[in-house]
C-alpha positions as CSV (number, residue, x, y, z in Angstrom):
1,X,90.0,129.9,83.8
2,X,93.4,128.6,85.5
3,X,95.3,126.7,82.8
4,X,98.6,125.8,84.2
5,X,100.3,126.4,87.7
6,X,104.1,127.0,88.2
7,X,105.1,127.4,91.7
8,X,106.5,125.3,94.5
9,X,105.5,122.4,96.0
10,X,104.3,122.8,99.7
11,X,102.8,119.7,100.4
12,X,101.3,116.6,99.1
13,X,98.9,113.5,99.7
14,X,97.1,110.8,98.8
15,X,94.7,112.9,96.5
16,X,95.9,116.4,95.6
17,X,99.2,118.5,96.2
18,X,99.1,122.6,97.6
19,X,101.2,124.2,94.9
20,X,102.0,128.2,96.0
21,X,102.3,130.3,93.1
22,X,103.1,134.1,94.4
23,X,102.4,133.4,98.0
24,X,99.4,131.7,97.0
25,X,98.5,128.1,97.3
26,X,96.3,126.5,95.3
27,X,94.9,122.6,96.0
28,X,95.2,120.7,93.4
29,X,93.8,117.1,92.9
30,X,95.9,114.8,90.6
31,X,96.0,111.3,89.7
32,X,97.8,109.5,91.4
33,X,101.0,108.8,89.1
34,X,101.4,112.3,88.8
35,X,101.5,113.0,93.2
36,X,104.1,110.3,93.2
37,X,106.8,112.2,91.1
38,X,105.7,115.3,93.2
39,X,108.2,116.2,96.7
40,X,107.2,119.0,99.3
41,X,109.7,122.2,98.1
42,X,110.2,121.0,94.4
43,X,109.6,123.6,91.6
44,X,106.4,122.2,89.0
45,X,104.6,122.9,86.6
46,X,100.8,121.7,86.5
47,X,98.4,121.5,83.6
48,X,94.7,122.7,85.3
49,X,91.0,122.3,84.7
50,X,88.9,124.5,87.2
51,X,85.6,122.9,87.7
52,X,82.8,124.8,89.1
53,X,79.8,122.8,90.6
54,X,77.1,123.6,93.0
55,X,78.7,122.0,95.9
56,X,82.3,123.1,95.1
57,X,85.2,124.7,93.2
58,X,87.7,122.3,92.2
59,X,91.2,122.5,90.4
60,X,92.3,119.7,88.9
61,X,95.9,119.1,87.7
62,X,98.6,117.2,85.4
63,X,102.0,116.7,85.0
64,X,101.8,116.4,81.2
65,X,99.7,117.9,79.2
66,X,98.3,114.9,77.3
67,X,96.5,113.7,80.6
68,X,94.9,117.1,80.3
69,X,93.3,117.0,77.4
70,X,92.5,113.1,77.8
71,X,90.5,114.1,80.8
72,X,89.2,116.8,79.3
73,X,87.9,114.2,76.7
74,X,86.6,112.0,79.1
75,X,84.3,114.2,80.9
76,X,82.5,115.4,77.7
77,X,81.5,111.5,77.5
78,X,77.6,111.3,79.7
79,X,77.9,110.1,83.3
80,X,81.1,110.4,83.2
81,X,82.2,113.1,85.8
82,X,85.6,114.9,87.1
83,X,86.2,112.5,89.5
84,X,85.7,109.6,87.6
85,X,87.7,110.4,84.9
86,X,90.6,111.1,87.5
87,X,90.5,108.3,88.7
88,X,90.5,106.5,84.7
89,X,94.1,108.4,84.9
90,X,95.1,107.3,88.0
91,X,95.1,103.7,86.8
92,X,95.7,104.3,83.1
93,X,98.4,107.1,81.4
94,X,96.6,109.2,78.5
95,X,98.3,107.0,76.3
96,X,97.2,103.9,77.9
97,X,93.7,105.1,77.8
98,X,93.7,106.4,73.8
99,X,94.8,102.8,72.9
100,X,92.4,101.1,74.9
101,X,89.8,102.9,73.4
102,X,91.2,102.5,69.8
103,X,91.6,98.8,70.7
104,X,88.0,98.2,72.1
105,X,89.6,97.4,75.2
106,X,86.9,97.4,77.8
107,X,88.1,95.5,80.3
108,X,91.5,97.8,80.6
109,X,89.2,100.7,81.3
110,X,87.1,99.0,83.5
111,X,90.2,98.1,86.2
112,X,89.5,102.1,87.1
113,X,88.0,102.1,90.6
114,X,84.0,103.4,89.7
115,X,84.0,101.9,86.2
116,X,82.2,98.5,85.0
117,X,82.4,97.1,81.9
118,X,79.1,98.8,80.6
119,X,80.5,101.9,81.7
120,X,84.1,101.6,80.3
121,X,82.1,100.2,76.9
122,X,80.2,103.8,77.1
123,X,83.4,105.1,76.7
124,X,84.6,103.5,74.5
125,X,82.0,104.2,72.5
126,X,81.3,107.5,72.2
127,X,85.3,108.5,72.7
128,X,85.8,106.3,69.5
129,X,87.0,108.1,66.4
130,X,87.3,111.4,68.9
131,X,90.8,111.2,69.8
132,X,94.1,111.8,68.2
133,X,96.2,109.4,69.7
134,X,99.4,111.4,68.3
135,X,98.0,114.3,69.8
136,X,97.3,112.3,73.3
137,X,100.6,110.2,73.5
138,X,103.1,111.1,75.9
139,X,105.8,112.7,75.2
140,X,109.0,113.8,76.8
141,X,108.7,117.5,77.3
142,X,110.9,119.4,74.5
143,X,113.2,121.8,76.4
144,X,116.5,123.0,76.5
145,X,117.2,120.2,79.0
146,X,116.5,117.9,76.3
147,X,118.4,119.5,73.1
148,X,121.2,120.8,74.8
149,X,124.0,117.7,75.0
150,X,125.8,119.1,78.5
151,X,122.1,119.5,79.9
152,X,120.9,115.9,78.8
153,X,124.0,114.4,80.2
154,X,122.9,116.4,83.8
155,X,119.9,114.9,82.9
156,X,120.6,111.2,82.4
157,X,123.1,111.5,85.9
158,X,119.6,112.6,87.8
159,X,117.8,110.0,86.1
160,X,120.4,106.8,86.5
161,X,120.2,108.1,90.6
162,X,116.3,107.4,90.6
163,X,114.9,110.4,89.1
164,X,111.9,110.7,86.6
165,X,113.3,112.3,83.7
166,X,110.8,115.5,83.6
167,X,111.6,115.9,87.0
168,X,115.4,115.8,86.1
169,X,114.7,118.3,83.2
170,X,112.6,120.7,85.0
171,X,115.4,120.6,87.7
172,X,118.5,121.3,85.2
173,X,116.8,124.2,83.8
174,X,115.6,125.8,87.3
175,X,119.3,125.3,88.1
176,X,120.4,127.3,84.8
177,X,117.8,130.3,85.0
178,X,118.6,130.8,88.5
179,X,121.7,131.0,88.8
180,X,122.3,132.4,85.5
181,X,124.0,129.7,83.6
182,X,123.5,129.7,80.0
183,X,122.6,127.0,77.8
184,X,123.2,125.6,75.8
185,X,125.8,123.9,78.7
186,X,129.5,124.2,78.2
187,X,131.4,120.7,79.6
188,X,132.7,122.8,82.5
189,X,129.0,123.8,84.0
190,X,127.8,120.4,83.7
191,X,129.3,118.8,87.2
192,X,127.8,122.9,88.5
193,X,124.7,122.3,87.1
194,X,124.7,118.3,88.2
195,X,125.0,119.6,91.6
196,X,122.6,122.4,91.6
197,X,119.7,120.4,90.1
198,X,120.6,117.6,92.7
199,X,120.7,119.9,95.3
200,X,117.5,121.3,94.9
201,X,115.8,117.8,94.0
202,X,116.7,116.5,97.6
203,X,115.7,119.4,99.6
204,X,112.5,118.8,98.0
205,X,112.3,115.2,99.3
């Protein structure tokens, strides 16, 4: 089983993204939050489920890993397959989803393309009482990026220029391990490491 993928970004569309781990790539299919925060040449990490059918092999990913184990929820529920419970996270974040289903909230889950009201109230139903929701909410990823002061300021000059903040976080500490900066950051690495991270988040525009 392929749990998570960290490699580099080589290209991405409307449904999935080609993420090459050791000369590698591996198609990934993603909701479609997750491909919008993704840019050919970036360095990611993506949480997997490999699904085997007849027809086909497919690897489906996440950027956090509470849309993960939602999804992994969701397609223990009957009739309700990969694809439709991809695209229940492509309209909905995991945390979205846990509430409406704590909530009773029907019509929220039925605004997924694929899903009526009887089948979001199937949901509903059998999800009910199932899931944690402090164990499916999002969360910022903890990391040194997010602990260390010098790195969180790096991080909140990527973010006030229009990054997402994991993206900014999993750039300032790519910068640091390769070029051998330590952390936590020292006042006079943060404009190095400012640059770095930017550097490497717009070549992979």
């Amino acid at each position: 089983m392929i749990g998570s993928l960290r490699g580099t970004v080589e290209m991405v569309d409307t449904t999935q993204a080609v993420i090459e781990v050791g000369s590698v790539g591996y198609e990934v299919r993603m909701p479609s939050a997750d491909l919008s925060r993704l840019h050919t040449g970036q360095e990611t990490r993506v949480w997997t489920y490999l699904n085997v059918s007849q027809d086909a092999i497919t690897l489906y990913g996440f950027l956090d890993s509470s849309s993960k184990k939602m999804f992994l929820q969701l397609i223990k529920v009957n009739g309700v397959g990969p694809k439709v419970a991809l695209s229940l996270l492509s309209t909905l974040t995991a945390n979205d989803l846990a509430k409406a289903v704590a909530d009773n909230d029907a019509t929220a889950l039925a605004k997924a393309p694929g899903i009526g009201k009887k089948g979001a109230q199937k949901i509903i139903l059998e999800l009910k009482g199932s899931i944690n929701l402090e164990d499916l909410g999002e969360k910022a990823p903890q990391s040194g990026a997010s602990t260390d002061p010098g790195a969180k300021q790096v991080v909140e000059g990527l973010m006030s220029l229009g990054w997402h903040q994991q993206d900014a976080q999993y750039a300032v500490q790519e910068a640091c391990e390769s070029n051998g900066i330590a952390m936590p950051l020292s006042q006079e690495d943060v404009p190095q490491v400012l640059r770095l991270a930017l550097t490497s988040l717009d070549r992979g525009r």
